[in-house]
C-alpha positions as CSV (number, residue, x, y, z in Angstrom):
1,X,14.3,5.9,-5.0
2,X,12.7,2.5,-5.9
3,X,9.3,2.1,-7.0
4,X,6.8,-0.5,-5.9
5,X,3.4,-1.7,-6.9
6,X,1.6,-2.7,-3.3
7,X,-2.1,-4.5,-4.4
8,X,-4.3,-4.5,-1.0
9,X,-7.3,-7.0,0.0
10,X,-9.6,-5.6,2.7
11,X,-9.9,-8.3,5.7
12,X,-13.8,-8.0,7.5
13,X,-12.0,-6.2,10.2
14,X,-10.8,-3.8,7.4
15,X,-14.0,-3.6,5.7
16,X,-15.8,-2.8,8.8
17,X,-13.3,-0.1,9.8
18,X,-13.7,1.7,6.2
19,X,-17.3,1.6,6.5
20,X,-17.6,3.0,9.9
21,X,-14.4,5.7,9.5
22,X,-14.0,6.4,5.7
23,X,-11.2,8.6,6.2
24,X,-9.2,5.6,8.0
25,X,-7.8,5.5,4.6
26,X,-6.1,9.2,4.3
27,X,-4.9,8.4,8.2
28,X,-3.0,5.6,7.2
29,X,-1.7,7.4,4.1
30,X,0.0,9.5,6.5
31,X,1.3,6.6,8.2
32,X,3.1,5.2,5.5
33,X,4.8,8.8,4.6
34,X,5.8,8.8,8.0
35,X,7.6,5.8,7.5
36,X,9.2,7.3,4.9
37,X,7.2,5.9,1.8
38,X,5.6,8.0,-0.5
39,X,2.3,7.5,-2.2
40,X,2.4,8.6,-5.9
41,X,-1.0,7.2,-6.6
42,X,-4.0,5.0,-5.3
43,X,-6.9,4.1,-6.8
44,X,-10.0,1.7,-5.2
45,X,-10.2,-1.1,-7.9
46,X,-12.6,-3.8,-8.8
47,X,-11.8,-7.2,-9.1
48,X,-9.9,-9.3,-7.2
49,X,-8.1,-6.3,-5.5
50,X,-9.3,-3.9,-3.2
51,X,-7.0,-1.1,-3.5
52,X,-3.6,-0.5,-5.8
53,X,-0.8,2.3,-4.6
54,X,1.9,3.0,-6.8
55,X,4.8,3.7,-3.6
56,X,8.2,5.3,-3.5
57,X,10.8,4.1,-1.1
58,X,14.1,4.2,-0.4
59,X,15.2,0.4,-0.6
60,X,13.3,-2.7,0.1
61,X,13.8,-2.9,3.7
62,X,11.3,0.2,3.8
63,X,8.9,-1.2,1.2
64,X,8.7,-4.2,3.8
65,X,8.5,-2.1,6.8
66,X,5.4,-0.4,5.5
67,X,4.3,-3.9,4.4
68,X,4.7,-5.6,7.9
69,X,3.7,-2.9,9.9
70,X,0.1,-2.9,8.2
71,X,-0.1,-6.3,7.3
72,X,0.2,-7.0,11.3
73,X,-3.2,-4.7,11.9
74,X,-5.4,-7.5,10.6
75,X,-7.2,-5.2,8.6
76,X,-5.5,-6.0,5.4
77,X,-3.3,-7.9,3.2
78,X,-0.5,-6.8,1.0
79,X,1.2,-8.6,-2.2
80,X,4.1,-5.6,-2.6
81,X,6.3,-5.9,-6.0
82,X,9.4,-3.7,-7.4
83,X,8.2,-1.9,-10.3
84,X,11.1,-0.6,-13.1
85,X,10.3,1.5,-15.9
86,X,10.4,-0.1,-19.0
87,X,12.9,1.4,-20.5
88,X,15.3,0.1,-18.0
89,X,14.9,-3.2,-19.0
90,X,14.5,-2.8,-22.8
């Protein structure tokens, strides 16, 4: 399985959503398993960034499934890379 980096930005839709249903997040979550992604970690950041999940998925087509399919909410945006270990390209 492939690993990705997916950095989120909150749209004002988004932020209103969060605000009013803070558990919208863990929902979605469990959208994105069943797409067959998993979440190895997430963490709220500050910055430029809203949010950072560290994904699992099998190939890039379902990376940019999971991508497209939230990206086309409005309540977000998505910059997805591939992550490697670095051992892999030392």
């Amino acid at each position: 399985m492939a690993v990705y980096v997916m950095l989120t930005n909150l749209t004002e839709e988004g932020r209103k959503t969060i605000k009013q249903h803070p558990t919208r997040i863990k929902e979605v979550n469990k959208e994105v398993e069943a797409m067959g992604v998993k979440i190895l970690a997430q963490y709220a950041l500050l910055g430029p960034y809203d949010f950072i999940n560290i994904l699992e998925a099998p190939d890039h087509k379902a990376i940019a499934k999971v991508a497209l399919e939230l990206g086309s909410r409005g309540t977000l945006q998505t910059m997805t890379m591939a992550a490697m270990p670095v051992d892999d390209v030392a």
